[in-house]
N, CA, C and O atoms as a GROMACS GRO file, in nm:
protein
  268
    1UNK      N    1   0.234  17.817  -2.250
    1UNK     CA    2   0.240  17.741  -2.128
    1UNK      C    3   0.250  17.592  -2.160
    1UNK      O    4   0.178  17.529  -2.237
    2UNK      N    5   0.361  17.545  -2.082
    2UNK     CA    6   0.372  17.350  -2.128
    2UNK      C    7   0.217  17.281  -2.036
    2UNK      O    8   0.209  17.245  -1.919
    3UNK      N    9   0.105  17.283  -2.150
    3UNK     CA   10   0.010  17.166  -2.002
    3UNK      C   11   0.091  17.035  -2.013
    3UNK      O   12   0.003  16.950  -1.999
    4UNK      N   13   0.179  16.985  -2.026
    4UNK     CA   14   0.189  16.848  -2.047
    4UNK      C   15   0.248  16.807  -1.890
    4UNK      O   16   0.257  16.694  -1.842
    5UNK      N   17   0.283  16.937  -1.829
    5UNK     CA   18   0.293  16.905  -1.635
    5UNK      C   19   0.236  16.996  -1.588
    5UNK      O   20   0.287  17.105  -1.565
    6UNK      N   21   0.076  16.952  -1.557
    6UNK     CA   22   0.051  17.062  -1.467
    6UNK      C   23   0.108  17.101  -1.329
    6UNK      O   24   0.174  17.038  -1.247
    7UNK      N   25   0.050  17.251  -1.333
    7UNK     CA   26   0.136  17.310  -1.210
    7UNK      C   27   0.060  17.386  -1.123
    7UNK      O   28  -0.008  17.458  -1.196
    8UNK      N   29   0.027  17.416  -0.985
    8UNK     CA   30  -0.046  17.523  -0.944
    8UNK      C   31   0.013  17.643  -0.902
    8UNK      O   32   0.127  17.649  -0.855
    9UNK      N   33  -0.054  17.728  -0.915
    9UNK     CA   34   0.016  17.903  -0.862
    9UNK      C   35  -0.106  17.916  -0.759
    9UNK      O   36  -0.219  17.870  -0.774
   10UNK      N   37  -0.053  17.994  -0.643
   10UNK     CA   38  -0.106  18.021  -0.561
   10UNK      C   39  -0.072  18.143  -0.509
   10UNK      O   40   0.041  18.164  -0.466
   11UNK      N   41  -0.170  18.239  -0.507
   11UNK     CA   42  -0.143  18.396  -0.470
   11UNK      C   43  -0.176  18.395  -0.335
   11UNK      O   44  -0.267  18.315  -0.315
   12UNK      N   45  -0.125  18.473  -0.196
   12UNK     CA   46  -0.232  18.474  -0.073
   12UNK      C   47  -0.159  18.603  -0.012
   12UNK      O   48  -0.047  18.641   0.023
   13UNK      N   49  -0.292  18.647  -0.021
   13UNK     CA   50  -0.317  18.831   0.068
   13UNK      C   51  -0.338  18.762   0.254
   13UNK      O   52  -0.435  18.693   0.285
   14UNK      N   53  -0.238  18.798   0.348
   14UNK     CA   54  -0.241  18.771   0.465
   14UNK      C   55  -0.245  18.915   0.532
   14UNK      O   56  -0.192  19.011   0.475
   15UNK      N   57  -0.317  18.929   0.672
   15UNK     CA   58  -0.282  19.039   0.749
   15UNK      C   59  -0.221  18.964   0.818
   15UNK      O   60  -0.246  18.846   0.845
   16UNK      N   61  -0.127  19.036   0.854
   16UNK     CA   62  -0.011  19.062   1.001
   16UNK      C   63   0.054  18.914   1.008
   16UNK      O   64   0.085  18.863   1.115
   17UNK      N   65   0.070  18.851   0.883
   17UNK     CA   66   0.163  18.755   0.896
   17UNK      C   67   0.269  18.742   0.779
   17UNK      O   68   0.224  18.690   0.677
   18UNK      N   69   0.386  18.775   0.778
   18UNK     CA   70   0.492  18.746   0.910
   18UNK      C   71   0.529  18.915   0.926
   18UNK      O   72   0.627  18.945   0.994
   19UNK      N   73   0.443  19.028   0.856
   19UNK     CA   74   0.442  19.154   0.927
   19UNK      C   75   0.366  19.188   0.966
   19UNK      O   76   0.275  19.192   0.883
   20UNK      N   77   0.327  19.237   1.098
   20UNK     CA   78   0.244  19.292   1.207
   20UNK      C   79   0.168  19.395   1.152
   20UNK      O   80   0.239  19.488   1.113
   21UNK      N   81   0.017  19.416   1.131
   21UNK     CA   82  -0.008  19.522   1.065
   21UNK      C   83  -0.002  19.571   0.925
   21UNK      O   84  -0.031  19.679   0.873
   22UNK      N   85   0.044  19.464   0.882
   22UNK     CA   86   0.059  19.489   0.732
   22UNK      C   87  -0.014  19.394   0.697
   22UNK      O   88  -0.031  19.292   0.763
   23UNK      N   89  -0.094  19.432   0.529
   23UNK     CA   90  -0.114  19.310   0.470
   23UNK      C   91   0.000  19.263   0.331
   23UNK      O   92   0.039  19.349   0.252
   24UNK      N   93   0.035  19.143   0.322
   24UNK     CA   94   0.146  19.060   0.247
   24UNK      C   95   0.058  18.970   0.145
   24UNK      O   96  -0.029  18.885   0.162
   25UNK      N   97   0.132  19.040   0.008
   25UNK     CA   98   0.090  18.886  -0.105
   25UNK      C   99   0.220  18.840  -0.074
   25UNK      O  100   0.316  18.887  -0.012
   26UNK      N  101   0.194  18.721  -0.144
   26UNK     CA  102   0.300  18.611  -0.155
   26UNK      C  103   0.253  18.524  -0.268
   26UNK      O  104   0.139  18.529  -0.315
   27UNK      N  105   0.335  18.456  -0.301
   27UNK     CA  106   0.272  18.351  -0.412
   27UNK      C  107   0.407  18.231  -0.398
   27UNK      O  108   0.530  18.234  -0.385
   28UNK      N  109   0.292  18.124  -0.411
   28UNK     CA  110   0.394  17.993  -0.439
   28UNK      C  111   0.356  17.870  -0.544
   28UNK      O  112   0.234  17.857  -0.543
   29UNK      N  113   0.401  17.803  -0.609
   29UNK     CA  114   0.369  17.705  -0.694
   29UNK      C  115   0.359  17.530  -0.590
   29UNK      O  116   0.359  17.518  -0.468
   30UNK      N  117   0.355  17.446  -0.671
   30UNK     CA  118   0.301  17.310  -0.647
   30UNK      C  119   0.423  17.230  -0.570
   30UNK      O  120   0.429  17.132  -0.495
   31UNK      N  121   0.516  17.322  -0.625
   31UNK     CA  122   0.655  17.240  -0.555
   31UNK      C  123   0.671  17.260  -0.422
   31UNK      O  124   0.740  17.199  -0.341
   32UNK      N  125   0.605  17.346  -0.408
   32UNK     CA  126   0.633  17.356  -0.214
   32UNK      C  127   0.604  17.553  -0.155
   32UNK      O  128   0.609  17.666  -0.204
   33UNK      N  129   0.579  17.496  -0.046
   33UNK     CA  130   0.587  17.648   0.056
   33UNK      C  131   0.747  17.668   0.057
   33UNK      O  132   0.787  17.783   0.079
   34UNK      N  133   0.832  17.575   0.038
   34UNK     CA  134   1.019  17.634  -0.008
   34UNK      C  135   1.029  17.760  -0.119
   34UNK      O  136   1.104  17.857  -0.114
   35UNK      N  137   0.948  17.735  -0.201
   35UNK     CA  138   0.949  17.839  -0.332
   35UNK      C  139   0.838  17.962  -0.323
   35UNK      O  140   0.782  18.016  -0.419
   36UNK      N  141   0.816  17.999  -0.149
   36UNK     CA  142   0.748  18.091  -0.161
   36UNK      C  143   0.797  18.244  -0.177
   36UNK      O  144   0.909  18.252  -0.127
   37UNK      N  145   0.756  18.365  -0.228
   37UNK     CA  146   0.825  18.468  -0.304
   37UNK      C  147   0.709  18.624  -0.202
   37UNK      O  148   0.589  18.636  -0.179
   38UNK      N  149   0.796  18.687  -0.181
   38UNK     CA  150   0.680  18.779  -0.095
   38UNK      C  151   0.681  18.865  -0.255
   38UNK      O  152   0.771  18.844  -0.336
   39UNK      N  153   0.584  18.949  -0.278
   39UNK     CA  154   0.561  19.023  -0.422
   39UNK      C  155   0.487  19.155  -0.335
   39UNK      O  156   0.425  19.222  -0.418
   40UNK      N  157   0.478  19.193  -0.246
   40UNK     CA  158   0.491  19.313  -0.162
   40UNK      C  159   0.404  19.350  -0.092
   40UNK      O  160   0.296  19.301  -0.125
   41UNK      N  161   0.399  19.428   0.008
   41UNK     CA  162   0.332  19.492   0.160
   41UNK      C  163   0.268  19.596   0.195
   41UNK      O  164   0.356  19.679   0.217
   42UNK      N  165   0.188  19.635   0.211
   42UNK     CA  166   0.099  19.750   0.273
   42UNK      C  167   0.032  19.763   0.424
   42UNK      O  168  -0.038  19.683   0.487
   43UNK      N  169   0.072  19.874   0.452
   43UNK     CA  170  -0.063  19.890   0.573
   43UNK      C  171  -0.167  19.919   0.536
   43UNK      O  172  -0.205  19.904   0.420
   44UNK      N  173  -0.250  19.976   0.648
   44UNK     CA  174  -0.392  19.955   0.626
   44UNK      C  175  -0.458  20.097   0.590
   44UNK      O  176  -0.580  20.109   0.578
   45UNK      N  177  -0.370  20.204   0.575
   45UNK     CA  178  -0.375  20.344   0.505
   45UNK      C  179  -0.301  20.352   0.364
   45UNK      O  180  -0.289  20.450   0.290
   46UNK      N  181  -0.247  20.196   0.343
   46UNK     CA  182  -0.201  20.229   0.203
   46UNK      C  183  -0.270  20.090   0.110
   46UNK      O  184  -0.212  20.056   0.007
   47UNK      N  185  -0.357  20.039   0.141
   47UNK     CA  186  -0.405  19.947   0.074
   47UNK      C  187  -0.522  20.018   0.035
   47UNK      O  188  -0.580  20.083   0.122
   48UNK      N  189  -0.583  20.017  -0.118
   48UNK     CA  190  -0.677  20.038  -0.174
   48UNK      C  191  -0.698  19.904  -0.272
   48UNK      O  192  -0.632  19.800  -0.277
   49UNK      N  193  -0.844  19.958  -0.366
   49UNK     CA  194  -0.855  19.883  -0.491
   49UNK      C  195  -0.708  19.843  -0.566
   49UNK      O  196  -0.656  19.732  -0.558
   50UNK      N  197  -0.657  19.954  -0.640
   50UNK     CA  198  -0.527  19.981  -0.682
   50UNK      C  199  -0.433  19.886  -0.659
   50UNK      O  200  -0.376  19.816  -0.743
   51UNK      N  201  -0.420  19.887  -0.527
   51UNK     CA  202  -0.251  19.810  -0.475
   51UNK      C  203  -0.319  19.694  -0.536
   51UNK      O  204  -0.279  19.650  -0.644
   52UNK      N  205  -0.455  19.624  -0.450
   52UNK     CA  206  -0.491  19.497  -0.491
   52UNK      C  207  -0.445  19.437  -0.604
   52UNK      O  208  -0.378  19.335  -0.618
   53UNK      N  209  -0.508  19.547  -0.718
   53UNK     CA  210  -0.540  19.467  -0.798
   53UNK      C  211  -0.392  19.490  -0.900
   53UNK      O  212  -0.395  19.467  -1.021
   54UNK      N  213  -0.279  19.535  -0.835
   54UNK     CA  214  -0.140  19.548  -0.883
   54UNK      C  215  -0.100  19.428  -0.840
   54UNK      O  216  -0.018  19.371  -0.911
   55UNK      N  217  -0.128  19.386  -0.762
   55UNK     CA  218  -0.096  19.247  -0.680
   55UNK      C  219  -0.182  19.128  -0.765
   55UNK      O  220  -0.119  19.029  -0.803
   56UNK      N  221  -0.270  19.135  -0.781
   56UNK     CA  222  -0.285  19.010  -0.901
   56UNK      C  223  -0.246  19.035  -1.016
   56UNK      O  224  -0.212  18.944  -1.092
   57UNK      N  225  -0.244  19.127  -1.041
   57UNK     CA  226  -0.158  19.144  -1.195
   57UNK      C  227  -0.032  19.107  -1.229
   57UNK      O  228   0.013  19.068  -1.337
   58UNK      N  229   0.027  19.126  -1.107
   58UNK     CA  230   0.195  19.091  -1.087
   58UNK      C  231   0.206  18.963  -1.086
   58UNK      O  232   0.267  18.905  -1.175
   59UNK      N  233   0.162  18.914  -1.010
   59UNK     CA  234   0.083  18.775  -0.983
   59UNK      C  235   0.099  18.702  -1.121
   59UNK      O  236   0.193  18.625  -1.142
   60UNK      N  237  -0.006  18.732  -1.220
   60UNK     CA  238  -0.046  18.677  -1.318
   60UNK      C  239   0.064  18.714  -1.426
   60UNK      O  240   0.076  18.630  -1.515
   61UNK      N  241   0.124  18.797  -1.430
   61UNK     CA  242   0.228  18.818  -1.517
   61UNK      C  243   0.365  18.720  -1.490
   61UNK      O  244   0.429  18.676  -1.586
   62UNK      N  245   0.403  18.688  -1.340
   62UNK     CA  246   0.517  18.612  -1.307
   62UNK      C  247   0.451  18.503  -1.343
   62UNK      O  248   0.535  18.438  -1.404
   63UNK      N  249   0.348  18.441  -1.342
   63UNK     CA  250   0.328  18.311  -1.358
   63UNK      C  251   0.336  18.274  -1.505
   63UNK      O  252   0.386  18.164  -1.528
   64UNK      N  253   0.279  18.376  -1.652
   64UNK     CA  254   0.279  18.353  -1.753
   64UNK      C  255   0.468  18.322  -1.788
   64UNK      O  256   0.517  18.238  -1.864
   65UNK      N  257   0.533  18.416  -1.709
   65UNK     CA  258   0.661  18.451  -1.770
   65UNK      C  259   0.759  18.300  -1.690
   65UNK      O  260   0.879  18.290  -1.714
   66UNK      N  261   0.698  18.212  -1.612
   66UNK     CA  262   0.775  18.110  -1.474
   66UNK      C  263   0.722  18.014  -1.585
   66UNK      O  264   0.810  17.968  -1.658
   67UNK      N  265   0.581  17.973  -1.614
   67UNK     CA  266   0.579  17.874  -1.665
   67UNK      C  267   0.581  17.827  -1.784
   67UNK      O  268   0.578  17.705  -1.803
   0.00000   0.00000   0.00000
C-alpha cells in the first residue's frame, strides 16, 4: 500500500436504500460519493452471518488490490 497519500475506504450496509427491502453494501473511497461501487444485495430471508461477513471480505480484498 503507497502511505505516502492517504486514502479512506468506506464500506456501508443500508436497508431499503436505493432498493426497497433489501439490504445494499456499497463502498467508496476519499475521492467522492462519484466513485461509489454497489458490491451486492440481499433481502431479509437471505441475509445471514455469512453474506455479512462475504461483504467485508470483498470489501477488504478490493481495497488491498485499488490501493
Amino acid at each position: 500500500m503507497d502511505l505516502s497519500e492517504p486514502r479512506r475506504w468506506t464500506l456501508e450496509l443500508t436497508w431499503g436504500n436505493p432498493e426497497p427491502d433489501r439490504l445494499v453494501a456499497q463502498r467508496w473511497t476519499s475521492t467522492g460519493l462519484g466513485d461509489m461501487v454497489q458490491l451486492g444485495s440481499a433481502s431479509d430471508s437471505e441475509i445471514d452471518e455469512l453474506w455479512v461477513r462475504e461483504q467485508f471480505l470483498n470489501f477488504v480484498r478490493l481495497a488491498l488490490e485499488l490501493a
